[in-house]
LUMTORSE-479713 format. One record per atom (N, C-alpha, C): atom name; residue number from 0; x, y, z; residue in three letters. Coordinates in Angstrom, 3 decimals, always signed. Layout:
<rs>
R   atom   seq         c1         c2         c3   type
R     CA   NUM          X          Y          Z    ALA
...
</rs>
This chain:
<rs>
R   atom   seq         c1         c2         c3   type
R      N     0    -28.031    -11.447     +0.227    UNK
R     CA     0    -26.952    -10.507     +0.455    UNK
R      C     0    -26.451     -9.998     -0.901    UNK
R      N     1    -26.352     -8.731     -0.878    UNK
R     CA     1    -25.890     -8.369     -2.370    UNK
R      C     1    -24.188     -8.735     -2.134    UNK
R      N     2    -24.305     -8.403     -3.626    UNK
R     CA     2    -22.632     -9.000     -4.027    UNK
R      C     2    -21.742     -7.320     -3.659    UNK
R      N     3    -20.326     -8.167     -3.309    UNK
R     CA     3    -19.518     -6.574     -3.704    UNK
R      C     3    -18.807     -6.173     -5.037    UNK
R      N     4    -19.333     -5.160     -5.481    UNK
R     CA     4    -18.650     -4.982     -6.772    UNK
R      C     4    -17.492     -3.727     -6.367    UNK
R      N     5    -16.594     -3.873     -7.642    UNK
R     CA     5    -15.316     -2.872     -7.705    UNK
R      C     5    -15.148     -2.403     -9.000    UNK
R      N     6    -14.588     -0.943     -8.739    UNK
R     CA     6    -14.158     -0.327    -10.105    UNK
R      C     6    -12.522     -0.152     -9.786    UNK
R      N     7    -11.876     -0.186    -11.010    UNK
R     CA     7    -10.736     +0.434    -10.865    UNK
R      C     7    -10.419     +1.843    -10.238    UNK
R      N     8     -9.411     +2.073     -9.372    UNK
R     CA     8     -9.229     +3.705     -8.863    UNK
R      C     8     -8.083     +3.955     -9.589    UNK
R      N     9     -6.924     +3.018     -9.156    UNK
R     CA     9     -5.589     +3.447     -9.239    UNK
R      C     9     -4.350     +2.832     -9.326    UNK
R      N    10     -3.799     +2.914    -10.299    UNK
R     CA    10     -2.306     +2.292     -9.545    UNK
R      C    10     -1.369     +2.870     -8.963    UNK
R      N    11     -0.885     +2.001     -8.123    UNK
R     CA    11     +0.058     +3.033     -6.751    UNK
R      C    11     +1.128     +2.452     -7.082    UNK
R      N    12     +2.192     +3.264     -7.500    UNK
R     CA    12     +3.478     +2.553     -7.555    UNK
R      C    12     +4.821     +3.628     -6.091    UNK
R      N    13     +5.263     +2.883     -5.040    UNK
R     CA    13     +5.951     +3.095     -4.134    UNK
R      C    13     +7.457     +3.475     -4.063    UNK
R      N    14     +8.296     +4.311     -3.598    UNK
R     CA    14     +9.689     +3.792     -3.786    UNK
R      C    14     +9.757     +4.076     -2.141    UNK
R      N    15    +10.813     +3.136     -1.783    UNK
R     CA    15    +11.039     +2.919     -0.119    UNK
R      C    15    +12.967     +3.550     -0.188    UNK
R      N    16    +12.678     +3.885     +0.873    UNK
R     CA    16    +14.323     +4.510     +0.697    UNK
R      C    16    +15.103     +4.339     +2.667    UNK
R      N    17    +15.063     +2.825     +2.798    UNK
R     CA    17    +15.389     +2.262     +3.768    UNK
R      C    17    +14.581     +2.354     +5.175    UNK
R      N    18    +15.109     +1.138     +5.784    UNK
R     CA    18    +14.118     +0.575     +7.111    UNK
R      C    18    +14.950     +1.217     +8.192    UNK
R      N    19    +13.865     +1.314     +9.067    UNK
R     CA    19    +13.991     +1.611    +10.451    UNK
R      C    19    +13.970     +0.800    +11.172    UNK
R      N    20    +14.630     -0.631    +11.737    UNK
R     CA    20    +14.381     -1.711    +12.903    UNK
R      C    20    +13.762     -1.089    +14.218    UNK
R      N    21    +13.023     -1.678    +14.355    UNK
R     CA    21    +12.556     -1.232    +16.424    UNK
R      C    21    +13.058     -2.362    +17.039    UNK
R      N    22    +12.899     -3.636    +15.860    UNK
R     CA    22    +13.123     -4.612    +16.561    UNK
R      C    22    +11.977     -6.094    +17.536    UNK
R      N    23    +11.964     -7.030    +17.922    UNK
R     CA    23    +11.193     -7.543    +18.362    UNK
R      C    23    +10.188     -7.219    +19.866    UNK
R      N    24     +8.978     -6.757    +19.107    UNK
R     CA    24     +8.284     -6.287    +20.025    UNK
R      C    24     +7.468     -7.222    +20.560    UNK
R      N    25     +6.288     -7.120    +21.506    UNK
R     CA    25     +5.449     -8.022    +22.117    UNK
R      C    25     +4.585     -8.503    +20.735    UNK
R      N    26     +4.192     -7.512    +20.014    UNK
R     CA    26     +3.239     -7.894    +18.725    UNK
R      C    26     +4.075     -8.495    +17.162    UNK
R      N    27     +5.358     -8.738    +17.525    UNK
R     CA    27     +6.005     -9.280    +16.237    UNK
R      C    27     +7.267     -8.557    +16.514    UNK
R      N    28     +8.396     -8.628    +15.327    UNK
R     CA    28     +9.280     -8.084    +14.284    UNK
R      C    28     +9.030     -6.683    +13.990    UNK
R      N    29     +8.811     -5.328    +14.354    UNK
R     CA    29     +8.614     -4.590    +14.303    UNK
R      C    29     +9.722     -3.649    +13.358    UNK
R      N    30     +9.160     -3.033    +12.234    UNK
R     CA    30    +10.131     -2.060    +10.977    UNK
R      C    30     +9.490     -1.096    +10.872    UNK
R      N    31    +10.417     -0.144    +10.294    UNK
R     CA    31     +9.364     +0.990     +9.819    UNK
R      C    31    +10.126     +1.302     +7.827    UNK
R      N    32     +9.381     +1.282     +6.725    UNK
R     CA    32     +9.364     +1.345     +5.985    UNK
R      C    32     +9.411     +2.877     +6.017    UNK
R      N    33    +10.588     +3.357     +5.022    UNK
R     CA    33    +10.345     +4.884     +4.542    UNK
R      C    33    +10.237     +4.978     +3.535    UNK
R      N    34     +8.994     +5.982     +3.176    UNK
R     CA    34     +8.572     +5.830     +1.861    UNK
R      C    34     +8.875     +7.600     +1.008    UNK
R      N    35     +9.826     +7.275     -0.169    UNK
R     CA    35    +10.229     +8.192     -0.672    UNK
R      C    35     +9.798     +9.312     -1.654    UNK
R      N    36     +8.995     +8.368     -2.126    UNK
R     CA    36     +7.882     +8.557     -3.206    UNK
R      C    36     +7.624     +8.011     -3.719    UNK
R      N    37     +6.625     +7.934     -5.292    UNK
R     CA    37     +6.143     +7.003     -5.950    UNK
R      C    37     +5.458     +8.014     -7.162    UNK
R      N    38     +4.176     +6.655     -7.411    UNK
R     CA    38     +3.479     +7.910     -8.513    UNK
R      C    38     +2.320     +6.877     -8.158    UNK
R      N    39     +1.154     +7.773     -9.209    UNK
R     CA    39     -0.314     +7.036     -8.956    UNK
R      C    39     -1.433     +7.281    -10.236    UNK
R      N    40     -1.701     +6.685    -10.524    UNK
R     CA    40     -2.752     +7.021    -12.016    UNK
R      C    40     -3.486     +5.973    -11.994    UNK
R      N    41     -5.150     +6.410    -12.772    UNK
R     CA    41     -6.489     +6.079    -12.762    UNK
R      C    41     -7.036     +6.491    -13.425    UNK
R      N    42     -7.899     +6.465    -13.431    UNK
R     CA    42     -9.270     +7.130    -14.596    UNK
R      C    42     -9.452     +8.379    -14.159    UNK
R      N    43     -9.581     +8.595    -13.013    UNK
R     CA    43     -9.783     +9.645    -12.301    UNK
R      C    43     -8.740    +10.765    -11.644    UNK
R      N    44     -8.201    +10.166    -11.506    UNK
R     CA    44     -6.844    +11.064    -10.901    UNK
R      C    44     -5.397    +10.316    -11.350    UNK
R      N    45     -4.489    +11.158    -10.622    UNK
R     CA    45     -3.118    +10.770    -10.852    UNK
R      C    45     -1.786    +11.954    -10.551    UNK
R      N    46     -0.860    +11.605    -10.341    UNK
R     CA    46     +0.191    +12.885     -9.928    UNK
R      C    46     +1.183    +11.782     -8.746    UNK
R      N    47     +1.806    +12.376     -8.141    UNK
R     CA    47     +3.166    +11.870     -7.113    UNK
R      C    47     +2.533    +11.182     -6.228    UNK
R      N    48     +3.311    +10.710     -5.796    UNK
R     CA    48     +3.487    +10.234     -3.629    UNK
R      C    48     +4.605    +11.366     -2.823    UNK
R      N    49     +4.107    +11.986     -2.176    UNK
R     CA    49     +5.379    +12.997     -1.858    UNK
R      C    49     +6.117    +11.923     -0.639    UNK
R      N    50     +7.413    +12.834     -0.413    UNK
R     CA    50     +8.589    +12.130     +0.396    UNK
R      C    50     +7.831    +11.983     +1.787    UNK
R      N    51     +8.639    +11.302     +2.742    UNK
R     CA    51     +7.868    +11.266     +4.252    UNK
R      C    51     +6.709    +10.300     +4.673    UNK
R      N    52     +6.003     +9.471     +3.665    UNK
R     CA    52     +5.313     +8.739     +4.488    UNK
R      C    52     +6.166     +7.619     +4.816    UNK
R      N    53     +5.452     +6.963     +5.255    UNK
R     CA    53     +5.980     +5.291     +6.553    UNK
R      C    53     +4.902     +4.566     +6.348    UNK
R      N    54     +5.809     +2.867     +6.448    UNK
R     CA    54     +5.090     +1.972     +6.675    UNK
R      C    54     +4.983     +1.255     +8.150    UNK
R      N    55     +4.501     +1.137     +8.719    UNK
R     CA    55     +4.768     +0.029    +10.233    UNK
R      C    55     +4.429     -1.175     +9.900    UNK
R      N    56     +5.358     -1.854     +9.420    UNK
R     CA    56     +5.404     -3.635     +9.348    UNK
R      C    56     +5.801     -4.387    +10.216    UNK
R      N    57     +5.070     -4.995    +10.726    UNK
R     CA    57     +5.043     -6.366    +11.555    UNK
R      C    57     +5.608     -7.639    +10.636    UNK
R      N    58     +6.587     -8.216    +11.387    UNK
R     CA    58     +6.578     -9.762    +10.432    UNK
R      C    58     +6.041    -10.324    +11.736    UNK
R      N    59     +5.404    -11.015    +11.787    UNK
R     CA    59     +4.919    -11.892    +12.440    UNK
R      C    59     +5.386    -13.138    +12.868    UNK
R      N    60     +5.322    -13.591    +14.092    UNK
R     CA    60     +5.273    -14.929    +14.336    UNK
R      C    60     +5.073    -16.422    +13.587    UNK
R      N    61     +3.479    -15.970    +12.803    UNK
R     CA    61     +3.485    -17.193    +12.181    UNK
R      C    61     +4.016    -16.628    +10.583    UNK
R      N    62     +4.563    -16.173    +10.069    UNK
R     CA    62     +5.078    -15.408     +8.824    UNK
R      C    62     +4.024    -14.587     +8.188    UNK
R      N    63     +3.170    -14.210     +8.828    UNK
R     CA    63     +2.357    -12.859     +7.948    UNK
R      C    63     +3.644    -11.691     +8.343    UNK
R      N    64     +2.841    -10.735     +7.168    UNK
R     CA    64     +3.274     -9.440     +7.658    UNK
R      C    64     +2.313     -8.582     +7.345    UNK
R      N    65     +2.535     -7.773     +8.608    UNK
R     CA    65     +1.378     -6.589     +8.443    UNK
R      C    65     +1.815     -5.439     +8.150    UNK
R      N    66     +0.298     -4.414     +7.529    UNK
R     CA    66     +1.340     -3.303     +6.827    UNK
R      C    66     +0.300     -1.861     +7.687    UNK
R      N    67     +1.350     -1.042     +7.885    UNK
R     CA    67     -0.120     +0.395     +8.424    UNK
R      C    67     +0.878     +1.382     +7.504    UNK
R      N    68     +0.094     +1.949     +6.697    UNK
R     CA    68     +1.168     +3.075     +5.811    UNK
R      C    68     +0.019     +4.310     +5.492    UNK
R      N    69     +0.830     +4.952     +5.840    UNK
R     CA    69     +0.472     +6.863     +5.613    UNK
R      C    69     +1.392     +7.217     +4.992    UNK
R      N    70     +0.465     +7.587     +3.751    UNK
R     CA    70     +1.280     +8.518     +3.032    UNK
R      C    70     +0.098    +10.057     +2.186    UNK
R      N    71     +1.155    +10.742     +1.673    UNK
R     CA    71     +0.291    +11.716     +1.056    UNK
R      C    71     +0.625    +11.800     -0.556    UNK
R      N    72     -0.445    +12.100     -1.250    UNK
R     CA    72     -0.559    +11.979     -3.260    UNK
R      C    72     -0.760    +13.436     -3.281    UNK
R      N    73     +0.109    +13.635     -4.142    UNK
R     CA    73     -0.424    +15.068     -4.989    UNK
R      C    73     -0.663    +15.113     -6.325    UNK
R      N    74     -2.384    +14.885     -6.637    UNK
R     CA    74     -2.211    +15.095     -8.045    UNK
R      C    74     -1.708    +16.215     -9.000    UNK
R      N    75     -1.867    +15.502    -10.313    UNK
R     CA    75     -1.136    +16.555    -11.406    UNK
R      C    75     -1.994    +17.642    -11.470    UNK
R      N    76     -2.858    +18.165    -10.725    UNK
R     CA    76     -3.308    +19.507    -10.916    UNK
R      C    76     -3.286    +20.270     -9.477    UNK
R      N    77     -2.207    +19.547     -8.353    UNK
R     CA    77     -1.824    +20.306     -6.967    UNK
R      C    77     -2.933    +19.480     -6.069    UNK
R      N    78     -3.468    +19.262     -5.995    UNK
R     CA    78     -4.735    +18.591     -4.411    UNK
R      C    78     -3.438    +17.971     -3.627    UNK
R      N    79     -4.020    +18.088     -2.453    UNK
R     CA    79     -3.273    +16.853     -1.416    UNK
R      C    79     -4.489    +15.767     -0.826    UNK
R      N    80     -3.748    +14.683     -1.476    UNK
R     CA    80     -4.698    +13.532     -0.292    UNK
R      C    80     -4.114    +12.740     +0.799    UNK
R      N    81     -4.525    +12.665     +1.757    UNK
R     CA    81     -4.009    +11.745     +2.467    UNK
R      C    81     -4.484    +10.554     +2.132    UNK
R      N    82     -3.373     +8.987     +2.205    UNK
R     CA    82     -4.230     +7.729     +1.989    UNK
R      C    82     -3.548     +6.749     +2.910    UNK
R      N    83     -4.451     +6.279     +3.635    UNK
R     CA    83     -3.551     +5.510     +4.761    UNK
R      C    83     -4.216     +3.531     +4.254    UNK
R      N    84     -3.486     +3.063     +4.636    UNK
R     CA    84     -4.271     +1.353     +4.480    UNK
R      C    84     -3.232     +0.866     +5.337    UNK
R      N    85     -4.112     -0.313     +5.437    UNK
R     CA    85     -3.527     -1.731     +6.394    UNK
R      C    85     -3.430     -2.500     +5.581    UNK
R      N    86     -2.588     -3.580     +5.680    UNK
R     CA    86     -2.194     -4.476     +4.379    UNK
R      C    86     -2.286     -6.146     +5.294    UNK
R      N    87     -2.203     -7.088     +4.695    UNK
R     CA    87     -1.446     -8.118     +4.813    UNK
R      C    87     -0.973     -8.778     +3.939    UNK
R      N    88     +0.370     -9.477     +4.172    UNK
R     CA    88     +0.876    -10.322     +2.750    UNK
R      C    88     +1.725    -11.697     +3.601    UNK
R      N    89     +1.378    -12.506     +3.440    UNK
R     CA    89     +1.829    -13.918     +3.482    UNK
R      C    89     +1.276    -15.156     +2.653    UNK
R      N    90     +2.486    -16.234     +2.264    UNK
R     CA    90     +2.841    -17.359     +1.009    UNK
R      C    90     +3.503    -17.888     +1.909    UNK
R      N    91     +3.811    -19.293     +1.441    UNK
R     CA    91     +4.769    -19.838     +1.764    UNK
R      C    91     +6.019    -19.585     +1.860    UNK
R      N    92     +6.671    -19.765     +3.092    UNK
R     CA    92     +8.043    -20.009     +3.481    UNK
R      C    92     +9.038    -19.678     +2.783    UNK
R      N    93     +9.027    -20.423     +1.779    UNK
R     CA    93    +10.006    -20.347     +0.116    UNK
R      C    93    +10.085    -19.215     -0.397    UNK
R      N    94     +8.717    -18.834     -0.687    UNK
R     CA    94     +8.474    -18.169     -1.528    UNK
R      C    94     +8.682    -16.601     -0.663    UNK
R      N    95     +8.054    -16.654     +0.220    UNK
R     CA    95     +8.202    -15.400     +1.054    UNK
R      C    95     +9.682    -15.069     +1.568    UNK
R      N    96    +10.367    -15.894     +1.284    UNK
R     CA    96    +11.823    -15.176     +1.690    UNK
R      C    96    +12.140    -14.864     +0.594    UNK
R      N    97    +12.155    -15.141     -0.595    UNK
R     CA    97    +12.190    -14.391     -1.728    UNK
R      C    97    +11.829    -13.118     -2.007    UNK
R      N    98    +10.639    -13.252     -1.907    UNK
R     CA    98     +9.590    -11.467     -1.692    UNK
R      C    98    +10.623    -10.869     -0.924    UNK
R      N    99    +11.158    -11.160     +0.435    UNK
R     CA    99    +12.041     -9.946     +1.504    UNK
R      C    99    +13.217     -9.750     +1.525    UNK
R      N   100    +13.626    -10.835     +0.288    UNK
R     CA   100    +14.934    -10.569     -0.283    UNK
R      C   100    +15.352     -9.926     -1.219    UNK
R      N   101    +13.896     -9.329     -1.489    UNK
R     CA   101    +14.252     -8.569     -3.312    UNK
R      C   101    +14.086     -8.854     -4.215    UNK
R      N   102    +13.866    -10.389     -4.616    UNK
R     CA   102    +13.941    -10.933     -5.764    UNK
R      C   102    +12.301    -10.942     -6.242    UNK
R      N   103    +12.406    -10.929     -7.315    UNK
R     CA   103    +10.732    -10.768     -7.992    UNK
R      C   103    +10.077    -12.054     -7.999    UNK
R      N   104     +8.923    -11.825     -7.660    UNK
R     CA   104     +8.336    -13.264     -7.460    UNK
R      C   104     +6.719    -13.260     -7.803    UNK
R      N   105     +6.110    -13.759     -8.696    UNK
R     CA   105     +4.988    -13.508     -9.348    UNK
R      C   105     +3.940    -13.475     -8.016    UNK
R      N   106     +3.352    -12.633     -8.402    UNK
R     CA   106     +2.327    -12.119     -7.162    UNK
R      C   106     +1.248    -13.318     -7.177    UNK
R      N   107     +0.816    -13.770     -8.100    UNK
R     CA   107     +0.113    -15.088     -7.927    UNK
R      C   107     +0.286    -15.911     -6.669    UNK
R      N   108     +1.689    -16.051     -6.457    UNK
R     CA   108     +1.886    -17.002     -5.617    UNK
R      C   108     +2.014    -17.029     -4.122    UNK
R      N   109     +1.298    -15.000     -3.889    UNK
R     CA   109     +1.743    -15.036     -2.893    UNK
R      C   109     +0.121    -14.009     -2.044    UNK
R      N   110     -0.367    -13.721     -1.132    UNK
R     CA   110     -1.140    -13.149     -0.742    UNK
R      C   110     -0.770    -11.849     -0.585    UNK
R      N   111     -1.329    -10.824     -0.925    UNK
R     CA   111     -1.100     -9.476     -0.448    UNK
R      C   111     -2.447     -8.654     -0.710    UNK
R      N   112     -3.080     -8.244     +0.281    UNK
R     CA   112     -4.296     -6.814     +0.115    UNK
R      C   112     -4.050     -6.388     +0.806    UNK
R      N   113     -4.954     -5.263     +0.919    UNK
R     CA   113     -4.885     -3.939     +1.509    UNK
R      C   113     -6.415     -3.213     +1.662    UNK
R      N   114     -7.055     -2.799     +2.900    UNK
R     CA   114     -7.887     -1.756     +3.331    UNK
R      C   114     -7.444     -0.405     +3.017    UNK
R      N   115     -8.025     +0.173     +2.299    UNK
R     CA   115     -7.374     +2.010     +2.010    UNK
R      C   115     -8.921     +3.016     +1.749    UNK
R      N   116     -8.407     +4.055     +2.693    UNK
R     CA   116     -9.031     +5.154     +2.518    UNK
R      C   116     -8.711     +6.182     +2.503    UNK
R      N   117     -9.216     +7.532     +2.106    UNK
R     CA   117     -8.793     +8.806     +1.659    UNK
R      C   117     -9.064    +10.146     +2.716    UNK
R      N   118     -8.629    +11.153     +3.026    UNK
R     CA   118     -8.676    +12.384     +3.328    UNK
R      C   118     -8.014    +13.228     +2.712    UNK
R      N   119     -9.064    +14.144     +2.571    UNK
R     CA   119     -8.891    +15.286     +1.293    UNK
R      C   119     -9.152    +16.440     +1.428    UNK
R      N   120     -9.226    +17.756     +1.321    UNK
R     CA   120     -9.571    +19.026     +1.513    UNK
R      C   120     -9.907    +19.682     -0.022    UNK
R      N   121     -9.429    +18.762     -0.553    UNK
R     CA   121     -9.830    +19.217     -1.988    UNK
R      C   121    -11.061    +19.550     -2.681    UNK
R      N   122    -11.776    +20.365     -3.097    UNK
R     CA   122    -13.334    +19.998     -3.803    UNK
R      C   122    -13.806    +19.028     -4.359    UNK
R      N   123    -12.496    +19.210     -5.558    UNK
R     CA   123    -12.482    +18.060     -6.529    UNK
R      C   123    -12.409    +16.537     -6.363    UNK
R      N   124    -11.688    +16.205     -5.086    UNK
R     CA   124    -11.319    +15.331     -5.093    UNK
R      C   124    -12.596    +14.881     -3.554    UNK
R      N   125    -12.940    +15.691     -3.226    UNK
R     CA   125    -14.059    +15.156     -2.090    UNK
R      C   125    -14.670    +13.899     -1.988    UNK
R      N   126    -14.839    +13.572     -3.010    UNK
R     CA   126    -15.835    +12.144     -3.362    UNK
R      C   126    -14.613    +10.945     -2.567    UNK
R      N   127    -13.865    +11.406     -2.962    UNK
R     CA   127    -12.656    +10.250     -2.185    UNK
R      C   127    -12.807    +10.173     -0.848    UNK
R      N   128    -13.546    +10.899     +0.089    UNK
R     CA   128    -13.879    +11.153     +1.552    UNK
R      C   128    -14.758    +10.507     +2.285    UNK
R      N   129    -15.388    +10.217     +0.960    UNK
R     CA   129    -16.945     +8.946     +1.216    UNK
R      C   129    -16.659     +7.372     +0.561    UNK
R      N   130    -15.497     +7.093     -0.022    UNK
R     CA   130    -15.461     +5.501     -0.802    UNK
R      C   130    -14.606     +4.857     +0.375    UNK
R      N   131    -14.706     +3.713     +0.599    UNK
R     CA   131    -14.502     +2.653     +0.366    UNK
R      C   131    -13.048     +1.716     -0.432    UNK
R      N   132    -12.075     +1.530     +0.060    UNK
R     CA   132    -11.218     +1.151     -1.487    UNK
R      C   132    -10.493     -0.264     -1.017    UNK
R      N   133    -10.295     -1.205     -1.962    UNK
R     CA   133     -9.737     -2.212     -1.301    UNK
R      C   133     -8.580     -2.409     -2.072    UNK
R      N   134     -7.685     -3.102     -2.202    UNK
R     CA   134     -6.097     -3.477     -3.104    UNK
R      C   134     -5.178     -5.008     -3.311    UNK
R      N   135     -4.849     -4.907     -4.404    UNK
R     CA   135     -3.904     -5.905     -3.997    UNK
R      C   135     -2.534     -5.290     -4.388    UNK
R      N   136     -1.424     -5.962     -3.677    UNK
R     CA   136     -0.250     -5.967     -3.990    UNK
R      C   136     +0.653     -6.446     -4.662    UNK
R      N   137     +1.955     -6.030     -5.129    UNK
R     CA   137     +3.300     -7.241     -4.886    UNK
R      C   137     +4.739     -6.096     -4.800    UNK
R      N   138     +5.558     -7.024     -4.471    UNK
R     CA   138     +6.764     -6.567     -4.101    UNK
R      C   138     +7.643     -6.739     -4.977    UNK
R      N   139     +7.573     -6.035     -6.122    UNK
R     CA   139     +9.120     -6.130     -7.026    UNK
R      C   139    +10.158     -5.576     -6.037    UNK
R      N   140    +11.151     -5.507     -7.117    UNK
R     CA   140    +12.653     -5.388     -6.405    UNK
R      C   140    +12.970     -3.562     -6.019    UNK
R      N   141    +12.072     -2.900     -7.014    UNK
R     CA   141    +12.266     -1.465     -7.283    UNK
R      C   141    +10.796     -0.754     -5.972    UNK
R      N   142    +10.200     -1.625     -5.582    UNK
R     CA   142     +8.877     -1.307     -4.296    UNK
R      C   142     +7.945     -1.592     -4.829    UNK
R      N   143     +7.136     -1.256     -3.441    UNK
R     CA   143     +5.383     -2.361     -3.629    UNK
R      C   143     +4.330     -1.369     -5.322    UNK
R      N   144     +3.837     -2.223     -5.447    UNK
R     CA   144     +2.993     -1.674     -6.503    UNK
R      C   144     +1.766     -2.506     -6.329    UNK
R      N   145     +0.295     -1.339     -6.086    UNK
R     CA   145     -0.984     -1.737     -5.750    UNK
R      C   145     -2.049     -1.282     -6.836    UNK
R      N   146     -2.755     -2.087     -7.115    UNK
R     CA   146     -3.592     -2.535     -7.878    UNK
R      C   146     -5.029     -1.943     -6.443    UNK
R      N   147     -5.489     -0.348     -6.814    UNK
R     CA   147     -6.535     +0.026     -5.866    UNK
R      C   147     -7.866     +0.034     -6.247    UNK
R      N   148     -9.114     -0.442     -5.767    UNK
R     CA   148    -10.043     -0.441     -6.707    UNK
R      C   148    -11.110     -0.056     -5.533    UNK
R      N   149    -12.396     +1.000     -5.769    UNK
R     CA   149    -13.314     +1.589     -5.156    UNK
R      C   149    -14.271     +0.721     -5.203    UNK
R      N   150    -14.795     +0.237     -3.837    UNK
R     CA   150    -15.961     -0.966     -3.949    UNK
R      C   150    -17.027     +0.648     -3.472    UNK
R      N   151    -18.058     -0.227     -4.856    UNK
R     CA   151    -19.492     +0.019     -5.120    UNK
R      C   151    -20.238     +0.140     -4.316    UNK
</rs>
């Protein structure tokens, strides 16, 4: 079996600008994350997060939490991409009420990735239409910041 390799894409840095409760559903703790903007830079690209995307987080039963987030990037030369991923992030008990309390907590200690892929209309940016991208996370106090990298 070949191995999976990764290149760096991007860093995604988030700002959230308050939750939406639904409340306890059949599938968990149900929120909706609003996402205000951010920014994003790589080797390859880079430019905003525009206002309006969402996260749908689940806290879970056994303390995961799950993540489904759409949002849209506009790089610094105008393209729009869409980039949607699924996440999960769960640590221990301790430590994870920390993470949802705000307080900074070295990502080491705690699980967080992410599945992400792209839609684009762009020329330039087309190649993003065909990869692959996987991530990790963490949750400072100021929003999530992902570490995105294009598997090979």
């Amino acid at each position: 079996m070949a191995e999976i390799r990764t290149t760096a894409l991007m860093t995604l840095k988030l700002t959230v600008n308050g939750m939406q409760p639904i409340g306890a559903t059949p599938n968990g703790n149900r929120r909706v994350g609003l996402v205000a903007g951010g920014t994003f830079e790589g080797p390859r690209l880079k430019g905003t997060v525009l206002p309006g995307g969402a996260d749908w987080i689940i806290g879970r039963p056994d303390g995961s939490t799950t993540l489904d987030v759409r949002i849209v990037l506009e790089t610094d030369d105008g393209a729009a991409i869409g980039m949607t991923y699924k996440g999960m992030r769960h640590g221990p008990a301790e430590v994870m009420a920390k993470v949802n309390s705000g307080e900074f907590v070295d990502p080491a200690l705690y699980y967080f990735r992410t599945s992400v892929a792209f839609e684009t209309a762009a020329p330039k940016y087309d190649w993003l239409n065909r990869i692959i991208a996987i991530g990790t996370g963490s949750r400072p106090p100021e929003g999530p910041v992902y570490e995105i990298f294009e598997v090979l």
